[in-house]
LUMKOL-110861 format. One record per residue (C-alpha): residue in one letter; y, z, x. Coordinates in nm, 3 decimals. Layout:
BEGIN
@resn A; v Y; w Z; u X;
...
***
This chain:
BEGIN
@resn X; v 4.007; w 0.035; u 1.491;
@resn X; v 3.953; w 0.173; u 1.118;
@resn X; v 4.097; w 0.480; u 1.064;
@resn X; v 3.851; w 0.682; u 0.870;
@resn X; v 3.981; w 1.008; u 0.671;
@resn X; v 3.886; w 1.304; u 0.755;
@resn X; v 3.778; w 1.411; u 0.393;
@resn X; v 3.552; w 1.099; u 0.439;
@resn X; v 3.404; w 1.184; u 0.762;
@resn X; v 3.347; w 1.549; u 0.625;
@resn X; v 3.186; w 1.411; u 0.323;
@resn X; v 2.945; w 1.193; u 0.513;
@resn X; v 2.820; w 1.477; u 0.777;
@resn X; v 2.797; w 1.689; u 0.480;
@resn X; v 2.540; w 1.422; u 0.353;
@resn X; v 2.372; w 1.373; u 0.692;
@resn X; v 2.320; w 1.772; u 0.694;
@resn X; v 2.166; w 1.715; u 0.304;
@resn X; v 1.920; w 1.471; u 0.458;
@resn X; v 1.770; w 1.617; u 0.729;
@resn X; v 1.736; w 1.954; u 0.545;
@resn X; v 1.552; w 1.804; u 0.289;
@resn X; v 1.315; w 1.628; u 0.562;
@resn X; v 1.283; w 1.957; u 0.697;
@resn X; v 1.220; w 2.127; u 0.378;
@resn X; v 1.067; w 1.903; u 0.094;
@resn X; v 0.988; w 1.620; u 0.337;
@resn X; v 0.761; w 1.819; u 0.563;
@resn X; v 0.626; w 2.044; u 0.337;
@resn X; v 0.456; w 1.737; u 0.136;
@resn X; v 0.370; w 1.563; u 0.440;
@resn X; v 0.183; w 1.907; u 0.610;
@resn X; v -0.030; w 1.955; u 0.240;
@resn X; v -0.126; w 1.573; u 0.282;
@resn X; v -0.261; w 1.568; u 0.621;
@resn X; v -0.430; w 1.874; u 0.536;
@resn X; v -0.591; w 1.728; u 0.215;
@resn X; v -0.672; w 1.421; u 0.434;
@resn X; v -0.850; w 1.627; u 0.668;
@resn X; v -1.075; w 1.711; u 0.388;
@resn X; v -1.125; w 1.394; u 0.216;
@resn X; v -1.211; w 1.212; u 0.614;
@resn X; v -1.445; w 1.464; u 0.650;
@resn X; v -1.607; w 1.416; u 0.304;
@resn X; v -1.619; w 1.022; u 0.307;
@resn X; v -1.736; w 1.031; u 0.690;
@resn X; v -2.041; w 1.201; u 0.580;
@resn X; v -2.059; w 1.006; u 0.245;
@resn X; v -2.049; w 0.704; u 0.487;
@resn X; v -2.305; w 0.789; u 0.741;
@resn X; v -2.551; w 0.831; u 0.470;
@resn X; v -2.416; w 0.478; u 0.334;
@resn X; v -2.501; w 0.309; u 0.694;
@resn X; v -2.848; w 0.451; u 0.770;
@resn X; v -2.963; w 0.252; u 0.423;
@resn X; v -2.727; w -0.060; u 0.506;
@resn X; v -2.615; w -0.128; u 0.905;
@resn X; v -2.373; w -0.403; u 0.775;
@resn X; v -2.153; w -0.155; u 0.599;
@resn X; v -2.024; w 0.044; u 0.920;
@resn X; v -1.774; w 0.301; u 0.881;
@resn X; v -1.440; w 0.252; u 1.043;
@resn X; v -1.302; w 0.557; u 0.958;
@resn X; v -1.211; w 0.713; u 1.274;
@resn X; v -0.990; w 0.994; u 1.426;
@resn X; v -0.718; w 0.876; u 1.670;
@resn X; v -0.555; w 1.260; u 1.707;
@resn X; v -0.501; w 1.334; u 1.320;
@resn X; v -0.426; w 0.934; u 1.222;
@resn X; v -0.719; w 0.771; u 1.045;
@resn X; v -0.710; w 0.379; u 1.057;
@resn X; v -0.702; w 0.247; u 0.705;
@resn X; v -0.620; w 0.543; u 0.532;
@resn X; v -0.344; w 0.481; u 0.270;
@resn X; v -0.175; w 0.786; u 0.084;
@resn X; v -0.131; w 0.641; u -0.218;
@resn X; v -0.003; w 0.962; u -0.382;
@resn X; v -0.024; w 1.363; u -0.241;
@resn X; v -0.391; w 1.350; u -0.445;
@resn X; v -0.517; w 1.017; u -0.412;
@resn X; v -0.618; w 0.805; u -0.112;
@resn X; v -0.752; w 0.468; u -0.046;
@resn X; v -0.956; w 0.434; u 0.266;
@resn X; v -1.067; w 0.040; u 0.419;
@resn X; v -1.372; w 0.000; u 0.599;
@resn X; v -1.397; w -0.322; u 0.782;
@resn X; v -1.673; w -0.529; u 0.744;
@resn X; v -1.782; w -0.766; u 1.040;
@resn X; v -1.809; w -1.145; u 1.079;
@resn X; v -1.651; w -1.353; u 0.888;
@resn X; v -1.710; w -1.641; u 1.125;
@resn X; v -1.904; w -1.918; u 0.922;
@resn X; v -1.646; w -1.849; u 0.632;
@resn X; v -1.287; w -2.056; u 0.597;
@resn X; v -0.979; w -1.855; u 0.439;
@resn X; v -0.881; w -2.038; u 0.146;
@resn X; v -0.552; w -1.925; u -0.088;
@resn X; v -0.435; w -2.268; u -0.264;
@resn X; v -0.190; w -2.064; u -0.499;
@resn X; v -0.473; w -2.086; u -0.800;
@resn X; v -0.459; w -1.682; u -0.763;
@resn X; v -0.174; w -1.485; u -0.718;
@resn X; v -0.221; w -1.253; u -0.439;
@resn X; v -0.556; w -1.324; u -0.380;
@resn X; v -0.784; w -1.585; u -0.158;
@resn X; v -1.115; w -1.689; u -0.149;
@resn X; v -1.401; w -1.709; u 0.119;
@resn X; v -1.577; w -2.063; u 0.113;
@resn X; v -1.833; w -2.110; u 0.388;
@resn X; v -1.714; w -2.379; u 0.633;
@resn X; v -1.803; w -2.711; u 0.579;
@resn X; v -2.192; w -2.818; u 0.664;
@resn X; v -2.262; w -2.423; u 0.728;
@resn X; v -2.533; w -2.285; u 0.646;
@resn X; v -2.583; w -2.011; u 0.442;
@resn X; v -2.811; w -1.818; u 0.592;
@resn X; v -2.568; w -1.836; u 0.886;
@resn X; v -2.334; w -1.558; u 0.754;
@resn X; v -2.438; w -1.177; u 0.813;
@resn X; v -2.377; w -1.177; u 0.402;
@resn X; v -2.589; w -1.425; u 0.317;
@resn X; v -2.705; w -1.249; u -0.019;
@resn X; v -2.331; w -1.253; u -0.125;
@resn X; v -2.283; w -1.591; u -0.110;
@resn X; v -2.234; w -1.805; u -0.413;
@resn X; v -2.345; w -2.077; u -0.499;
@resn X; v -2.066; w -2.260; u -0.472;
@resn X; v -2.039; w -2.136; u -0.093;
@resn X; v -1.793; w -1.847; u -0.183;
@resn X; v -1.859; w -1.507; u -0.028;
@resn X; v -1.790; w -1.324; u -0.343;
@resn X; v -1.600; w -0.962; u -0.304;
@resn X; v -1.717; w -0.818; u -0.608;
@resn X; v -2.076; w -0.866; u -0.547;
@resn X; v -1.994; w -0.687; u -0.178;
@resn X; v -1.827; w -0.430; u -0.407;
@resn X; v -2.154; w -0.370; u -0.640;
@resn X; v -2.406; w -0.322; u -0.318;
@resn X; v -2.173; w -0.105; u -0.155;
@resn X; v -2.096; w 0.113; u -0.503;
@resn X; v -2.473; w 0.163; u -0.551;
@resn X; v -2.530; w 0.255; u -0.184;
@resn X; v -2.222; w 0.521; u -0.211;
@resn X; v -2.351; w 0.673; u -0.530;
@resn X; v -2.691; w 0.730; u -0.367;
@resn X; v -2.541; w 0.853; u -0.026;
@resn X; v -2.318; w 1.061; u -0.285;
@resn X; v -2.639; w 1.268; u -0.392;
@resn X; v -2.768; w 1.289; u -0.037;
@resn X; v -2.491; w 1.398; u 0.155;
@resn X; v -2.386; w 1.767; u 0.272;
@resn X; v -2.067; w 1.788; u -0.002;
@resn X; v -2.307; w 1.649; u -0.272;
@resn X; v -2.153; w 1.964; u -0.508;
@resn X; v -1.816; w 1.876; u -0.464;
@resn X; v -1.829; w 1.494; u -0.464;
@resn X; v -1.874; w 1.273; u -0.788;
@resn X; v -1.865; w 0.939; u -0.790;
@resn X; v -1.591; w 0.778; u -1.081;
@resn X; v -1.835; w 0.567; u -1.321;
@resn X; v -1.642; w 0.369; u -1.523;
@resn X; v -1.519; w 0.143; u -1.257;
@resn X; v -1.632; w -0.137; u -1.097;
@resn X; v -1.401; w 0.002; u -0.763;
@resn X; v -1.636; w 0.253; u -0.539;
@resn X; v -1.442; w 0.586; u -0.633;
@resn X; v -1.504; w 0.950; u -0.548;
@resn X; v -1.369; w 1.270; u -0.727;
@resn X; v -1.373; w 1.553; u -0.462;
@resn X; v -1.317; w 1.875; u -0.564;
@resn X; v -1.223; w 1.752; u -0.947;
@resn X; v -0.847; w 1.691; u -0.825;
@resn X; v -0.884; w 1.450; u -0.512;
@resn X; v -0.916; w 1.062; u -0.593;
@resn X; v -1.036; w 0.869; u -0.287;
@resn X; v -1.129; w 0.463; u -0.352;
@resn X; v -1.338; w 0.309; u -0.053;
@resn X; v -1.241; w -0.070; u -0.001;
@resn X; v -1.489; w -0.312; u 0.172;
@resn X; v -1.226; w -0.547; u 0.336;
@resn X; v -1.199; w -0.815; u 0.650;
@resn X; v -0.932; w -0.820; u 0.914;
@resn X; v -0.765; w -1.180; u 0.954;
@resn X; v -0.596; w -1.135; u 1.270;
@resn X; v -0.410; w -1.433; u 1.408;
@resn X; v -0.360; w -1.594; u 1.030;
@resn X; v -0.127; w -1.600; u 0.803;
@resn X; v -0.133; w -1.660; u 0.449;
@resn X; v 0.043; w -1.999; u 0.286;
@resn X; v 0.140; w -1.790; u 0.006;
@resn X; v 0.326; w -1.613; u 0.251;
@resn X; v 0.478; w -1.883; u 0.382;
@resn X; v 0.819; w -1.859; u 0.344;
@resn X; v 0.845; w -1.545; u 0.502;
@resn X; v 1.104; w -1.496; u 0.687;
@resn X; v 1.380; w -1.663; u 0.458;
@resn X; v 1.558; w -1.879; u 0.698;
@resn X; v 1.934; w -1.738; u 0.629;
@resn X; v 1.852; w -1.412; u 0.707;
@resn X; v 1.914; w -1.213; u 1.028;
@resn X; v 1.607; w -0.945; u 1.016;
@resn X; v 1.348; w -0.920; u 1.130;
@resn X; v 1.447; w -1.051; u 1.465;
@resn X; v 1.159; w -1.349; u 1.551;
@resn X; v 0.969; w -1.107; u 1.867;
@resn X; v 0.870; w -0.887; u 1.542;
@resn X; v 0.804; w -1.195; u 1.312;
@resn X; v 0.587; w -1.366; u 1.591;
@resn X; v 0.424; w -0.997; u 1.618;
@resn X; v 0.365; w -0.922; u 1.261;
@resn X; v 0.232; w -1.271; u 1.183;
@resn X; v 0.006; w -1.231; u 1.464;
@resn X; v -0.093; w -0.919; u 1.365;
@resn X; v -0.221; w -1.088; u 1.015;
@resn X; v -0.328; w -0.935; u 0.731;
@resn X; v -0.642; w -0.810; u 0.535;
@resn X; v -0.863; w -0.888; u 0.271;
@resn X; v -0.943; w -0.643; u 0.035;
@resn X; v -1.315; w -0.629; u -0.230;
@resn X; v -1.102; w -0.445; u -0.544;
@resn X; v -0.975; w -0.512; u -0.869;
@resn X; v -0.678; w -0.741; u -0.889;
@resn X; v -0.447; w -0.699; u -1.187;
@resn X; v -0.267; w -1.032; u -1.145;
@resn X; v -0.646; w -1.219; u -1.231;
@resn X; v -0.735; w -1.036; u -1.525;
@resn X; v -0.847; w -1.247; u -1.804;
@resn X; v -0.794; w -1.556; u -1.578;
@resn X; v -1.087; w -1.732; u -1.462;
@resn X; v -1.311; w -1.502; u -1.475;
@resn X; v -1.592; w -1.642; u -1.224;
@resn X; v -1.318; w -1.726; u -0.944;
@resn X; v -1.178; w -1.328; u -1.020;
@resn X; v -1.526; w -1.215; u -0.921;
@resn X; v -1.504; w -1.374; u -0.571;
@resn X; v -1.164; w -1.366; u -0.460;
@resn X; v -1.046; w -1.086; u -0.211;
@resn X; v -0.709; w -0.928; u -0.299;
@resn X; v -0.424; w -1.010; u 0.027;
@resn X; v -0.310; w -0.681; u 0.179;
@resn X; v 0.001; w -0.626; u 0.444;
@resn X; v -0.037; w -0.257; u 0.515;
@resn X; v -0.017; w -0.336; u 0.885;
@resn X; v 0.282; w -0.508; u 0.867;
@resn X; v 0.484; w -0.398; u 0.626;
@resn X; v 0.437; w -0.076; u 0.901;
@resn X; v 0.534; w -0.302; u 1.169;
@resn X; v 0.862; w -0.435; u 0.989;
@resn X; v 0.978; w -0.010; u 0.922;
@resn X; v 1.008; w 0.088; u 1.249;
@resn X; v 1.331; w 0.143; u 1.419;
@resn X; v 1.637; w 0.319; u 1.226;
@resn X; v 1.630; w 0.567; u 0.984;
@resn X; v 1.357; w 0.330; u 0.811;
@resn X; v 1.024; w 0.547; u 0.798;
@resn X; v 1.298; w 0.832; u 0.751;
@resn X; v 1.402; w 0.688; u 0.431;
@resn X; v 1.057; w 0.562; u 0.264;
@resn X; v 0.947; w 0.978; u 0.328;
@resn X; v 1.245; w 1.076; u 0.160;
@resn X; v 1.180; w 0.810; u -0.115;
@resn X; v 0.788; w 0.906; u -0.154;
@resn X; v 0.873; w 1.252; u -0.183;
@resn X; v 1.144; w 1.163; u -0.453;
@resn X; v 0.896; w 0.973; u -0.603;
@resn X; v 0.621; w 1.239; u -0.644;
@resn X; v 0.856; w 1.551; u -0.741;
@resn X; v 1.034; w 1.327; u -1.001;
@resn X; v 0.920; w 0.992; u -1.096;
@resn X; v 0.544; w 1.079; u -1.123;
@resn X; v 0.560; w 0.940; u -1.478;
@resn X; v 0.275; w 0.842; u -1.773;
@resn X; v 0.137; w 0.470; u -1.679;
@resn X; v 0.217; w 0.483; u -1.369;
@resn X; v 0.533; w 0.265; u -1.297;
@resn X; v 0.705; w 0.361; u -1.008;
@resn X; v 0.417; w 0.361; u -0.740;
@resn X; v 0.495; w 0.462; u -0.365;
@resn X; v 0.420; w 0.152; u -0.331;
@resn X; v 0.705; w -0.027; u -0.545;
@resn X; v 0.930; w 0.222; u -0.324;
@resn X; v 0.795; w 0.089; u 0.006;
@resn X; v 0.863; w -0.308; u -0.132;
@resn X; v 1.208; w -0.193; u -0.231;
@resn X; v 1.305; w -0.066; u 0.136;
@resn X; v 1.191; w -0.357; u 0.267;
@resn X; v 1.418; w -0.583; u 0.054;
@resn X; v 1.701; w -0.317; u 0.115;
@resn X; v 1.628; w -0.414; u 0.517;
@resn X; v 1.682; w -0.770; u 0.410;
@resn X; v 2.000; w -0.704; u 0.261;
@resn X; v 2.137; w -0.485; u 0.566;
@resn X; v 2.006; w -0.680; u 0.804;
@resn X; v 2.247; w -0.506; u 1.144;
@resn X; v 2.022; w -0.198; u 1.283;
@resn X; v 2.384; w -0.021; u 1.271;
@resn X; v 2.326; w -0.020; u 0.877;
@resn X; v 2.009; w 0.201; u 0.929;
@resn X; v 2.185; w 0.470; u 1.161;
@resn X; v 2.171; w 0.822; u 0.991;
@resn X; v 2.477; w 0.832; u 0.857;
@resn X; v 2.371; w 0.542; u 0.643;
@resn X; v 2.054; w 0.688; u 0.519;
@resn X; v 2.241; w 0.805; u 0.149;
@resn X; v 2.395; w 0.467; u 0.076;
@resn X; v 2.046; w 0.320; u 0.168;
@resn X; v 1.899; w 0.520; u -0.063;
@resn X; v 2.101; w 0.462; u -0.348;
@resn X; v 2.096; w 0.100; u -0.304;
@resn X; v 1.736; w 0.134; u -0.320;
@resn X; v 1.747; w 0.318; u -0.662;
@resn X; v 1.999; w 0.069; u -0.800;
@resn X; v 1.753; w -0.187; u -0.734;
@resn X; v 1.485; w -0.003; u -0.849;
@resn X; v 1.675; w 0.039; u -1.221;
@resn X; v 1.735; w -0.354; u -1.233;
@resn X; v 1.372; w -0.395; u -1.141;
@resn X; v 1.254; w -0.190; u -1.435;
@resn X; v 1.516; w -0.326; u -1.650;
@resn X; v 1.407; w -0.693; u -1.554;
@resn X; v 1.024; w -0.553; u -1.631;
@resn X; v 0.967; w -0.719; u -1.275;
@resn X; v 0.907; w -0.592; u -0.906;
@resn X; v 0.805; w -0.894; u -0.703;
@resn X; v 0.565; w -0.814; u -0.398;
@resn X; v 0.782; w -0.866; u -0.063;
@resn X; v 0.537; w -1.100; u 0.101;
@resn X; v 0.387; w -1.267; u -0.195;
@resn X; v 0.688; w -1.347; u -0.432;
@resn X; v 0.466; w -1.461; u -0.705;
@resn X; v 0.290; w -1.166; u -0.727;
@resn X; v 0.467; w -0.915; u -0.984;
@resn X; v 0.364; w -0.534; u -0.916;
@resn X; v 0.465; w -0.414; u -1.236;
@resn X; v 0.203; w -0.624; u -1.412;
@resn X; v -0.014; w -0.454; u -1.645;
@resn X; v 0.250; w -0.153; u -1.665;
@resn X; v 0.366; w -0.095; u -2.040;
@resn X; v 0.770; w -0.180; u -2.163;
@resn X; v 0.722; w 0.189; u -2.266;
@resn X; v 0.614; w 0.285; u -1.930;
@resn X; v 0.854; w 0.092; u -1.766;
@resn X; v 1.202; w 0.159; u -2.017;
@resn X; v 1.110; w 0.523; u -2.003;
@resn X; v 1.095; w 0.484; u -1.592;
@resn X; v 1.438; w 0.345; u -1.603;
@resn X; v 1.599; w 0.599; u -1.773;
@resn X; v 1.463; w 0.844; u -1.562;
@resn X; v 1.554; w 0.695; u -1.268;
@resn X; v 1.935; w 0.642; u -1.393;
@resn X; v 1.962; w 0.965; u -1.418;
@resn X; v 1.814; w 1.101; u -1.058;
@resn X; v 2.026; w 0.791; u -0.919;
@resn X; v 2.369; w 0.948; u -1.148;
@resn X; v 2.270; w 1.312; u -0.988;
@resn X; v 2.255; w 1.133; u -0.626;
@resn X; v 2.585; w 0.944; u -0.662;
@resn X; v 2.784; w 1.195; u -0.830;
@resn X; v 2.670; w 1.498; u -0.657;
@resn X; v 2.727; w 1.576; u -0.275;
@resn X; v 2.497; w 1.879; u -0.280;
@resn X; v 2.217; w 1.707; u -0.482;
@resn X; v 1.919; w 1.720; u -0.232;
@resn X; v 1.908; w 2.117; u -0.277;
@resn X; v 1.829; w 2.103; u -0.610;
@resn X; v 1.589; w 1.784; u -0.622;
***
């Protein structure tokens, strides 16, 4: 048995008590002003959306309320959301992602297929691709017009200089509507080695469940294709794991953490360009899982060195200029970010991290 000292043992539930009052203070307070502002926005894009439908009955809203949770809503930050509506039928179309795009895939109809088969016929390429950015233009003309029709029509504007379909609600609320498809039962070859092979976590029942659970394909801009080819950019659909990266956090302290780390995030590294996303924190915890593979490792009493680690990495990422996505190696999310952006990130960071290692009572003050 290891005989712990008791300065160490007072140290660590004086830590523990640090944590969960900042989840009851900071933690809570961010997430109750969230699911109040996403009250608003479901209510605004519902109605946006209904509008939307009764000009185009392939573009159903699946935006709905399962007590207070909307499915495919992403907080991206406490004032900007992205919301996925599923489209239906992808049946006469084969998934394609050779590795010729980085984090994207393509469409093609199935062999001998015709295309008046498909439900999107008109999107179709000539080529046979069902191309997401001509999705994306129908469904960004039918929202502006549904914008101008709809009950909030003084409160909603759409964002014009983007080919994404954006709204501006009340000037200070940024919602993006995605056209996407579910792939259920699929999974990616880019993803392919996922799980590495040495590694203990996940254990294979949540690796069978998460690859069965798939993955979705998104119609919006993807920063890894810009300036590449620019006809294949057009069609390709960007590869999205919300579903289970949220399947691979459960258990532990896990969600725990990534609250404390988005809340971090948006009190202190909410910095010009954009670098440090909640995104990038999300990826990080999920390598940080990788690295502590025992569920003992994500007990409470854990949750600071956890945290740290995750900041450490976090520095060498910005110092390295590179943040690899966890599913799709290849696919860098700190592309497009400046070295100004991204230097003046990691300085910032250092020094939250230097606060959080040196000081015991840190949390009250952050």
């Amino acid at each position: 048995m290891m005989l712990v000292p008791p300065e160490m043992i007072a140290v660590q539930s004086k830590l523990i008590y640090q944590m969960n009052k900042y989840c009851a203070d900071r933690v809570q307070a961010r997430k109750a002003q969230i699911h109040k502002t996403i009250q608003e926005v479901c209510r605004v894009v519902q109605d946006v959306l209904k509008e939307v439908e009764v000009q185009e009955p392939r573009f159903i809203s699946s935006l709905n309320d399962y007590n207070g949770r909307y499915d495919g809503l992403e907080v991206v930050s406490p004032t900007e959301f992205e919301i996925i509506i599923y489209l239906n039928q992808m049946g006469v179309l084969n998934f394609v992602d050779d590795g010729t795009l980085p984090g994207c895939a393509v469409l093609k109809l199935s062999d001998g297929r015709k295309r008046s088969m498909s439900l999107w016929v008109e999107f179709i390429t000539a080529s046979g691709y069902l191309s997401a950015r001509k999705i994306r233009s129908r469904f960004q003309t039918l929202v502006a017009q549904a914008c101008d029709k709809c009950s909030y029509r003084d409160s909603v504007k759409m964002i014009a200089d983007t080919t994404e379909v954006k709204l501006r609600i009340r000037e200070r609320i940024i919602v993006q509507i995605t056209p996407a498809f579910k792939c259920a039962g699929l999974w990616p070859r880019s993803a392919s080695h996922w799980p590495l092979p040495q590694i203990p976590w996940p254990h294979p029942n949540i690796v069978s469940e998460v690859k069965t659970e798939g993955f979705d394909m998104l119609s919006k801009e993807c920063i890894a294709l810009q300036g590449k080819n620019s006809a294949m950019e057009g069609d390709a659909w960007v590869l999205s794991f919300t579903e289970a990266e949220n399947k691979l956090l459960q258990g532990g302290c896990r969600r725990r953490c990534l609250s404390i780390l988005k809340t971090l995030r948006d009190r202190h590294l909410d910095l010009p360009g954009n670098p440090v996303t909640s995104y990038v924190m999300k990826t990080l915890l999920l390598y940080e899982c990788e690295k502590h593979p025992r569920e003992m490792e994500w007990d409470e009493s854990c949750m600071g060195d956890r945290i740290n680690g995750i900041f450490l990495q976090l520095i060498s990422c910005l110092q390295c200029r590179r943040c690899p996505h966890y599913f799709l190696p290849n696919m860098d999310l700190f592309k497009g970010k400046s070295p100004g952006a991204l230097e003046n990130a990691s300085k910032q960071v250092w020094r939250l991290t230097r606060i959080m290692l040196t000081n015991s009572r840190c949390l009250e003050e952050l």
